[in-house]
C-alpha positions in Angstrom: -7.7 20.0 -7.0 -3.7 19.7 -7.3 -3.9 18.0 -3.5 -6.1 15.5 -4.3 -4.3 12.5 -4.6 -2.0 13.3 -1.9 -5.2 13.8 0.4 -6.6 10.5 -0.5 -2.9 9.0 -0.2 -2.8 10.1 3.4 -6.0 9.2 4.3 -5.3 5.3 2.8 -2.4 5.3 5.2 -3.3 6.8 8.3 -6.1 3.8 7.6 -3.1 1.0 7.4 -1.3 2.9 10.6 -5.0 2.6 12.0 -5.9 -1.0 11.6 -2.2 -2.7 11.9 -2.8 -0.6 15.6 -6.1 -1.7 16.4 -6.1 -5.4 14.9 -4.5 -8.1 17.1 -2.8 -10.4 14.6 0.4 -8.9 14.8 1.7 -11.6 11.9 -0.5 -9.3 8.9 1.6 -6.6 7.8 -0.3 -3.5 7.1 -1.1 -3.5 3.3 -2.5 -7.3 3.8 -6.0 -6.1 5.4 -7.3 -5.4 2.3 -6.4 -8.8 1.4 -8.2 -10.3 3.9 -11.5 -8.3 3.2 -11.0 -9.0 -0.9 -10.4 -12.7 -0.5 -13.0 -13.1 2.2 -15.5 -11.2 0.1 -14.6 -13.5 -3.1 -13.3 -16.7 -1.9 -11.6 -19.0 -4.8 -11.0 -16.1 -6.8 -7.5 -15.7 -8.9 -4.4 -14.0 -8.5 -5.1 -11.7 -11.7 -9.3 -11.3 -10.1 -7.3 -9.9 -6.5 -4.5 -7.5 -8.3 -7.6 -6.0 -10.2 -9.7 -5.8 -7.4 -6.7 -4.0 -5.5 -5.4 -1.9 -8.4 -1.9 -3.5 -7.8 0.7 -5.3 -10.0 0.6 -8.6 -10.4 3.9 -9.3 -8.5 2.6 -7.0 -6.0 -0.6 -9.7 -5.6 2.0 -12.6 -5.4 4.5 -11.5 -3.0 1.7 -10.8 -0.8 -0.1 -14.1 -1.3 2.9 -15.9 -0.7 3.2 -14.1 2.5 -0.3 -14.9 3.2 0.2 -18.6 2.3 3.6 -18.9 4.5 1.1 -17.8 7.2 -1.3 -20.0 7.0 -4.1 -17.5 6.1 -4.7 -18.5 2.4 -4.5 -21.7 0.3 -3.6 -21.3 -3.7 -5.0 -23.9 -6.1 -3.8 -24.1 -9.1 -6.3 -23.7 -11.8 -7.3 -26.7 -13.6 -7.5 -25.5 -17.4 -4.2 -23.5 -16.6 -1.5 -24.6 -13.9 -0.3 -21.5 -14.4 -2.8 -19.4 -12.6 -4.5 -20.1 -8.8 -7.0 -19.8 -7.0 -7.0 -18.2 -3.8 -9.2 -19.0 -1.0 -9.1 -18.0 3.0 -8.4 -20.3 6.0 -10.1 -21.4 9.0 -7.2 -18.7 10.4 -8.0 -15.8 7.9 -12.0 -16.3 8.7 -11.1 -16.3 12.0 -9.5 -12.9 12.0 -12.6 -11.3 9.2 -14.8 -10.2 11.9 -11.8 -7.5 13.5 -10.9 -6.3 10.0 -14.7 -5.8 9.3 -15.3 -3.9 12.8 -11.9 -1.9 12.5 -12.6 -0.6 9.0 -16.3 0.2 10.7 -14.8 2.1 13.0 -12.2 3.9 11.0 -15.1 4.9 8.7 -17.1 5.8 11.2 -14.1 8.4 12.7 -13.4 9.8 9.6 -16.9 10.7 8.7 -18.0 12.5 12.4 -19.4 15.5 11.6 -19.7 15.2 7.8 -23.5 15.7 7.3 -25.2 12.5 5.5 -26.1 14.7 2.3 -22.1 15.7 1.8 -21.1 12.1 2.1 -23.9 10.7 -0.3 -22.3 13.3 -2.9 -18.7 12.5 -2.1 -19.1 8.9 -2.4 -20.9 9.5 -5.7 -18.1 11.6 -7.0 -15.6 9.1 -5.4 -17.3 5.8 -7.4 -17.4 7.6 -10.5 -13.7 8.5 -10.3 -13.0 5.2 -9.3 -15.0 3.9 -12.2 -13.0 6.4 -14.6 -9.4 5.1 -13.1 -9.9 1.3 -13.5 -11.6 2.6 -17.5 -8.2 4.2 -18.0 -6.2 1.7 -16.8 -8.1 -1.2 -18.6 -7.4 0.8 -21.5 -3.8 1.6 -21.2 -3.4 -2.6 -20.6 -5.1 -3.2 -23.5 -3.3 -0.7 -26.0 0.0 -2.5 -24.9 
């Protein structure tokens, strides 16, 4: 399994090269999709909820969202026990765009998967969420031994 990671790596960005090719709003850089699909999914969640649900740094999170924000496809609210933290909720202009991301990443799915037989996918995906699972367990516990 040495390959592994780089495997998944390429497959995560032949998916960015994918959608940034095949979704029309040419303003979204190509790491922002998942953005759209998080925030949608979880409207007025917080910075700290999206950079867990991503598995990226905080600054990460807020160098996008002020991206995001600059182009009118997210509002931040500051939080009102702690000004410190937002939340983050979609525009008119990011629901606008949803439906594209949704049927791209359809698509792109669907592509990847031709010819896989449903029993090796149900397996993989299995495997898959339970390394998943074991990642953000292992991280969680490396932030918390800090």
């Amino acid at each position: 399994m040495p390959k592994f990671m780089k495997m998944l790596n390429n497959i995560s960005r032949s998916q960015a090269v994918y959608r940034h090719e095949r979704i029309s709003a040419d303003d979204l850089q190509m790491g922002q999709y998942s953005f759209v699909l998080a925030i949608c999914r979880a409207p007025g969640c917080s910075q700290e909820d999206l950079a867990r649900e991503l598995c990226l740094n905080k600054s990460t999170v807020a160098r996008n969202l002020n991206c995001l924000e600059e182009k009118g496809y997210i509002t931040r609210t500051p939080l009102p026990n702690d000004k410190r933290y937002f939340s983050v909720a979609p525009t008119e202009k990011m629901l606008a765009i949803l439906p594209e991301v949704k049927t791209v990443s359809r698509e792109w799915r669907a592509l990847l998967s031709e010819g896989i037989p449903e029993e090796e996918l149900a397996i993989f995906y299995s495997v898959l969420e339970r390394m998943q699972t074991r990642a953000r367990e292992i991280i969680e516990n490396q932030e918390e031994s800090k």
